[in-house]
N, CA and C atoms as a LAMMPS dump frame, in Angstrom:
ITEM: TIMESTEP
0
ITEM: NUMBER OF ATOMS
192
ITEM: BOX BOUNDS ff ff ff
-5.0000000000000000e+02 5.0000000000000000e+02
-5.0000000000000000e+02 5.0000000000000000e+02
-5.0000000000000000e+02 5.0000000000000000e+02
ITEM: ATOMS id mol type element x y z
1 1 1 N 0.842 -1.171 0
2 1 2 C 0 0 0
3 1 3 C 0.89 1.237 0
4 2 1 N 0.865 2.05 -1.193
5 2 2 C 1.661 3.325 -1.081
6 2 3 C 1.137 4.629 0.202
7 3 1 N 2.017 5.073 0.318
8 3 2 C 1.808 5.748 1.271
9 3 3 C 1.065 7.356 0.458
10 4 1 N 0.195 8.182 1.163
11 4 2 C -0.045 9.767 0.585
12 4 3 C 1.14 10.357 1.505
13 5 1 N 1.796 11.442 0.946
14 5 2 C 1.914 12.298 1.715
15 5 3 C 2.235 12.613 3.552
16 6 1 N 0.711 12.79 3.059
17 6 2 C 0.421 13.196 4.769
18 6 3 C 0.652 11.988 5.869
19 7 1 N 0.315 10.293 5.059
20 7 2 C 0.059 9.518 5.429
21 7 3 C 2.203 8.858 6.072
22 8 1 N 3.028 9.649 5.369
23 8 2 C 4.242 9.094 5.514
24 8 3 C 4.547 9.009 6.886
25 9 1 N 5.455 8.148 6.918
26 9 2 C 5.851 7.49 8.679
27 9 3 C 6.933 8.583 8.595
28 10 1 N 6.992 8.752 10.05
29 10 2 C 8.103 10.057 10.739
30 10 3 C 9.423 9.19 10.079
31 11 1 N 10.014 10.696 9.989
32 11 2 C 10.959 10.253 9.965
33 11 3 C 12.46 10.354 10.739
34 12 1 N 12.879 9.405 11.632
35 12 2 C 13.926 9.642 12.692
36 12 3 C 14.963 10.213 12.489
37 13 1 N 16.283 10.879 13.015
38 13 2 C 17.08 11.17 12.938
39 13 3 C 18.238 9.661 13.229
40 14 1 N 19.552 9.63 12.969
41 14 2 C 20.036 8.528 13.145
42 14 3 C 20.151 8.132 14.736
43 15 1 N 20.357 8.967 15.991
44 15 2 C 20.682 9.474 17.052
45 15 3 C 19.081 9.32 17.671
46 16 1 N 17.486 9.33 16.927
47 16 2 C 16.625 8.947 17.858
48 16 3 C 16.67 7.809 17.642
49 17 1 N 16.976 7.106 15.877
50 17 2 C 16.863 5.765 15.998
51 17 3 C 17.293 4.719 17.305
52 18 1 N 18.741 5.046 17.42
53 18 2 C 19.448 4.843 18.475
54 18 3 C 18.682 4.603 19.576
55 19 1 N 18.416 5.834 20.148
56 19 2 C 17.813 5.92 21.323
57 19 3 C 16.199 5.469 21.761
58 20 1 N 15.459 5.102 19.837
59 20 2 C 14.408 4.288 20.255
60 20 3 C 14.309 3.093 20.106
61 21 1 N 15.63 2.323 19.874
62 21 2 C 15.607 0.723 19.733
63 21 3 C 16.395 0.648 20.943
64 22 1 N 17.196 1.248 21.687
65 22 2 C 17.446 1.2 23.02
66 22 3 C 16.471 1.08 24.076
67 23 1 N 15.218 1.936 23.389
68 23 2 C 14.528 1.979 24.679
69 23 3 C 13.542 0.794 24.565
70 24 1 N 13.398 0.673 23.64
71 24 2 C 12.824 -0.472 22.953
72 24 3 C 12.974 -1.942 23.357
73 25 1 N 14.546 -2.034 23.365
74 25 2 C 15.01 -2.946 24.599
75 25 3 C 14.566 -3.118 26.158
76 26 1 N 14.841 -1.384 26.281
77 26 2 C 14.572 -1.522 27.695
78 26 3 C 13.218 -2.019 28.664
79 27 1 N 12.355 -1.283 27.527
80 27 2 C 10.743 -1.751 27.258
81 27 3 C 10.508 -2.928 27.911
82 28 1 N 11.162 -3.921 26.791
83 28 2 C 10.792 -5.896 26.515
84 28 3 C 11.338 -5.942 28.154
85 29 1 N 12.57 -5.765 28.313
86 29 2 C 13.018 -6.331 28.815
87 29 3 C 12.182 -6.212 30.792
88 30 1 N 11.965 -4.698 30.856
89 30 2 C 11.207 -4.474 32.018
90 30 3 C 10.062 -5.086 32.091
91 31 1 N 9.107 -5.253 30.738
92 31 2 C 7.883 -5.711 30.867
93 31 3 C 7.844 -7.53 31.126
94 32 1 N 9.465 -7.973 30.527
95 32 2 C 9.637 -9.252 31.609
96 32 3 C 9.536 -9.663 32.423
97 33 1 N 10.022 -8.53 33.281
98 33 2 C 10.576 -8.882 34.545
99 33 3 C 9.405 -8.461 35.668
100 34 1 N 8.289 -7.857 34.818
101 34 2 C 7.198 -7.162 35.745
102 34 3 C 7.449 -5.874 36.513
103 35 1 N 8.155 -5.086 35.577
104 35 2 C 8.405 -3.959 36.251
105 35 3 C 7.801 -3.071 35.61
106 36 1 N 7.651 -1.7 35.89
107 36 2 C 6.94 -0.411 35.147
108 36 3 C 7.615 0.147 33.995
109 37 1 N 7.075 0.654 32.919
110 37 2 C 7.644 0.819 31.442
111 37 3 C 7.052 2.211 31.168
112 38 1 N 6.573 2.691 32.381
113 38 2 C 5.377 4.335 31.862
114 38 3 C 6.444 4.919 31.602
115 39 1 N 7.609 5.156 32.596
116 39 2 C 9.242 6.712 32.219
117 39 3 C 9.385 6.227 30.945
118 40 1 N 9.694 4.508 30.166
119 40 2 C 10.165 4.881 29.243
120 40 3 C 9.418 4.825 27.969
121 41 1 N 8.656 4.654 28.17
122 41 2 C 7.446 4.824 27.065
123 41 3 C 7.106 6.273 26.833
124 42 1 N 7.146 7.118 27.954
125 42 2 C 6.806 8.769 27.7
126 42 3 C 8.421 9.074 27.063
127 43 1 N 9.417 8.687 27.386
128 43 2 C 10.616 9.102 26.891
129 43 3 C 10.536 8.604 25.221
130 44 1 N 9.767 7.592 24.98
131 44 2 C 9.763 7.108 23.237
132 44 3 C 8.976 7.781 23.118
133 45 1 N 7.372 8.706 23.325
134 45 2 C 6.34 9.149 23.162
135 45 3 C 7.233 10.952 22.552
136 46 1 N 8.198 11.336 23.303
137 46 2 C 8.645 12.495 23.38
138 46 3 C 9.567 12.461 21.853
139 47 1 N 10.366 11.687 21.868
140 47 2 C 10.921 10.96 20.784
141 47 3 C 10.284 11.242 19.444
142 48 1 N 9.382 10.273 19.479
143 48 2 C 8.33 10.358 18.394
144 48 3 C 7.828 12.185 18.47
145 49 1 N 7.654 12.878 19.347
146 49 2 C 7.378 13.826 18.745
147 49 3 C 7.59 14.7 18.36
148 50 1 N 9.129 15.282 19.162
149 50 2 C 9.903 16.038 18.128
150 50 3 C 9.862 15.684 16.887
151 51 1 N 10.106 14.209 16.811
152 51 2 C 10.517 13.97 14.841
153 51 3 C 8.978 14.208 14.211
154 52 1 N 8.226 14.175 14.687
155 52 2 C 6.92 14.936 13.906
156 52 3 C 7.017 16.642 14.025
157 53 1 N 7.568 16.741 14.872
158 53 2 C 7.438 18.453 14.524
159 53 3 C 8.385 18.978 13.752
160 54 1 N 9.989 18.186 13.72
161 54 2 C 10.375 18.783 12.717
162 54 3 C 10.071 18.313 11.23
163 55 1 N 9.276 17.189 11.272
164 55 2 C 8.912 16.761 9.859
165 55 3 C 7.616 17.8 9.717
166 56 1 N 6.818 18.37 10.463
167 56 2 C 5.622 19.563 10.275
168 56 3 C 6.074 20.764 9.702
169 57 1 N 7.595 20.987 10.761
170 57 2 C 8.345 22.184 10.364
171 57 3 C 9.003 22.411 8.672
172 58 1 N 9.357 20.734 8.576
173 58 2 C 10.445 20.755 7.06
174 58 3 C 9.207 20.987 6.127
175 59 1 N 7.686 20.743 6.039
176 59 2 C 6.955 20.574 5.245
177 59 3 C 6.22 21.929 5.095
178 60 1 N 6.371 22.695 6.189
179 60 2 C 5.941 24.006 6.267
180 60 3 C 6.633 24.708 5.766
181 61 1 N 8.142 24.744 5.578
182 61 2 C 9.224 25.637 4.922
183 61 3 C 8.963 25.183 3.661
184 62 1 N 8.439 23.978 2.745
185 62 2 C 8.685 23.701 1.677
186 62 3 C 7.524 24.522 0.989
187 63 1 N 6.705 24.852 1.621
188 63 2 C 5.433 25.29 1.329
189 63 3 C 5.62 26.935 0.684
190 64 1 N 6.005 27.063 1.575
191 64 2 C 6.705 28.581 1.452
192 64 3 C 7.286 29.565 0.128
């Protein structure tokens, strides 16, 4: 299924990638062990949203 536009997946920097397959780890691995995953799930949530704002931002300058 091609993607529209609007519909495209964020896109990360190399440095969040990093830091969201890290946390990603950290995730699995807490939700193993029965421990709490809310800090790092808001820390991937935050993640994810810078890279939408500067993908809002790059699409707003193109507009221009």
């Amino acid at each position: 299924m091609a993607s529209t536009p609007s519909e495209e997946p964020t896109t990360y920097t190399v440095g969040e990638t990093a830091r969201m397959v890290g946390l990603a780890f950290r995730i699995t691995r807490r939700e193993a062990r029965g421990k709490s995953t809310a800090r790092l799930e808001r820390r991937a949530d935050r993640i994810q949203e810078q890279a939408e704002e500067r993908k809002a931002a790059a699409a707003k300058a193109r507009r221009k």
